[in-house]
N, C-alpha and C positions, 0 to 999 in steps of 0.2 A: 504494500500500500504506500505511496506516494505522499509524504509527510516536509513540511516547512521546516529550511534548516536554521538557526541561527549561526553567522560567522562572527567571530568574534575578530579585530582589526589588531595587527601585532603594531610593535613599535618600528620595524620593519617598511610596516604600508604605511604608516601616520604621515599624512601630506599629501597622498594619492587623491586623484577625485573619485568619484565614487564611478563614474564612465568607465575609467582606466581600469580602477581596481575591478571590473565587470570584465573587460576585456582578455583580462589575464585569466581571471578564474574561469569564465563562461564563452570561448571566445565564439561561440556559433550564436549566442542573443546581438543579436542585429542593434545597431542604433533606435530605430525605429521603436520596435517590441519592447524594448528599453524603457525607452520613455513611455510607452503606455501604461507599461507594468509601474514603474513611479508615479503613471497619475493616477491611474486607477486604485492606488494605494497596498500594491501587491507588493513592493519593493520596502522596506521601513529602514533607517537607521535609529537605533534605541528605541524603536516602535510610532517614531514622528513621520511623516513625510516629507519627504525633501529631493531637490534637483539632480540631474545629473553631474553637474559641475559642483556638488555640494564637496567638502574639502573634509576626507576621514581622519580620525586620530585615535591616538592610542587608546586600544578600549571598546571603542565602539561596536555598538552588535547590528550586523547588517541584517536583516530578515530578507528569506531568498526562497520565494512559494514553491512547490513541488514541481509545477511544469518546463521550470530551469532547473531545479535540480536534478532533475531524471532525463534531463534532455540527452539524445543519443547521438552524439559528436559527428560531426558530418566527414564524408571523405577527407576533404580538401584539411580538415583539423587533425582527423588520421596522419595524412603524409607528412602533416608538421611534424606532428609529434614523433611520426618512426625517423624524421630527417637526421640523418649519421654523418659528424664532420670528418674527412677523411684522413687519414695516420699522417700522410706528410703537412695538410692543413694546421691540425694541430700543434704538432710539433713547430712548425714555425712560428703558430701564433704565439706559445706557451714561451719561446723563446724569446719574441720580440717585447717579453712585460719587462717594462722598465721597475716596476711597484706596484706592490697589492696590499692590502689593508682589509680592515674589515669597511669598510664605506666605497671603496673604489682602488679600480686596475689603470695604471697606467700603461700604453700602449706603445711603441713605436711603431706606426704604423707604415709597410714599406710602399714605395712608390708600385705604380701599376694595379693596386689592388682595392677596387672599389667598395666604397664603406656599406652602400648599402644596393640591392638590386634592379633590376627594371627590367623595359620589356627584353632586351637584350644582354641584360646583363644577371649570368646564374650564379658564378664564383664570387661572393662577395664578404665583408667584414660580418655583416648583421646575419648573417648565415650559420658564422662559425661559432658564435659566440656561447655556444653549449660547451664548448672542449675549455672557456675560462670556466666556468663553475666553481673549481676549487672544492669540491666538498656542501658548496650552497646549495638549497633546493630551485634556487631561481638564476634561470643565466643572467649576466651582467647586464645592464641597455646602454644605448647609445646616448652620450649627451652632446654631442656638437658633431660636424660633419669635416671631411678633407678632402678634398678633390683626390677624384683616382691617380692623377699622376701627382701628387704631393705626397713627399715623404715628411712624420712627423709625429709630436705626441697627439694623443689618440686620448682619452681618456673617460672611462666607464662607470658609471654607479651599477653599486653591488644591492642598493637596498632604494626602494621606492622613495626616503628620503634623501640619502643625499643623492641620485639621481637629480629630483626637484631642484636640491638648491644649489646645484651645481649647473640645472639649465638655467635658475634666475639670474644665475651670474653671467652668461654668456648675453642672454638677453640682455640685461643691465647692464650688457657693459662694462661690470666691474671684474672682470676677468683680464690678467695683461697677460696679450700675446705678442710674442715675439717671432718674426720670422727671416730666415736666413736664405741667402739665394749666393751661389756659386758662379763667377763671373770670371772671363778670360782676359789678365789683364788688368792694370788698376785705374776705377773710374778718374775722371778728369772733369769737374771738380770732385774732391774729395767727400762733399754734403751737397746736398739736394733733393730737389723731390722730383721725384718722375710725376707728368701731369696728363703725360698720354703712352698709350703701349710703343715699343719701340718692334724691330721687326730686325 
């Protein structure tokens, strides 16, 4: 019999939205069905109703009615989940960590190798990132992005918070980035700003 679960929110997700944290645990409930089941008052946190964008914290009990909890994963969720990164993939990636912590992996991330995929592109960063795990139950995420032919740090939250506040920083701007470029010969002047692409 099909029965209402309570989840209870770890210090882990605290800062997630309640969409995301949907996402991760349920990923075949559409946006859509989403928000229905929040307006129609199927979805509760602590037994209130609230949005999707509403902001979890430590503690919190999400109530999650029977017809998502029993829902039967679809193919397309299947082939994630069986997705296997392959021995020399890993090994690379596992080599290129500059730092790991409990909050986040730092990356070197090497040129040619695209961060996340598209229609043309299968081999990518966002792909592999089950082989960082480390022992987590959750693979790493991505918090900022590098061009495929940029080589460079890379750097991944381990837990739904500092993911967050490691994109507010990037957003805000209060992230300093430094970057370096390899040049044949020493410029002439010495300081300047480039104002247009040169060729």
């Amino acid at each position: 019999m099909a029965e209402t679960r309570i989840y209870q929110i770890s210090a882990e997700e605290a800062g997630l939205r309640l969409d995301r944290w949907f996402h991760r645990h349920f990923p075949d409930v559409g946006h859509g069905p989403l928000e229905k089941l929040l307006r129609t008052g199927q979805i509760r946190v602590d037994g209130g109703r609230v949005k999707s964008g509403f902001r979890l914290d430590t503690g919190h009990q999400v109530r999650v009615p029977p017809a998502v909890v029993n829902a039967i994963p679809s193919e397309r969720t299947n082939r994630r989940q069986e997705h296997k990164v392959r021995d020399e993939d890993r090994d690379m990636l596992r080599q290129a960590v500059l730092h790991i912590d409990e909050s986040l992996i730092v990356v070197n991330k090497p040129f040619g190798l695209a961060v996340q995929g598209g229609s043309r592109t299968e081999r990518h960063l966002d792909g592999m990132l089950d082989a960082l795990r480390f022992g987590k139950p959750e693979r790493p995420r991505l918090v900022h992005r590098l061009d495929r032919d940029t080589s460079g740090v890379l750097l991944l939250g381990r837990t739904a918070r500092a993911t967050a506040s490691l994109a507010r920083s990037f957003q805000g701007r209060t992230a300093k980035k430094t970057y370096w470029a390899l040049c044949l010969g020493v410029p002439r002047p010495l300081n300047g700003h480039i104002r247009a692409p040169t060729t």
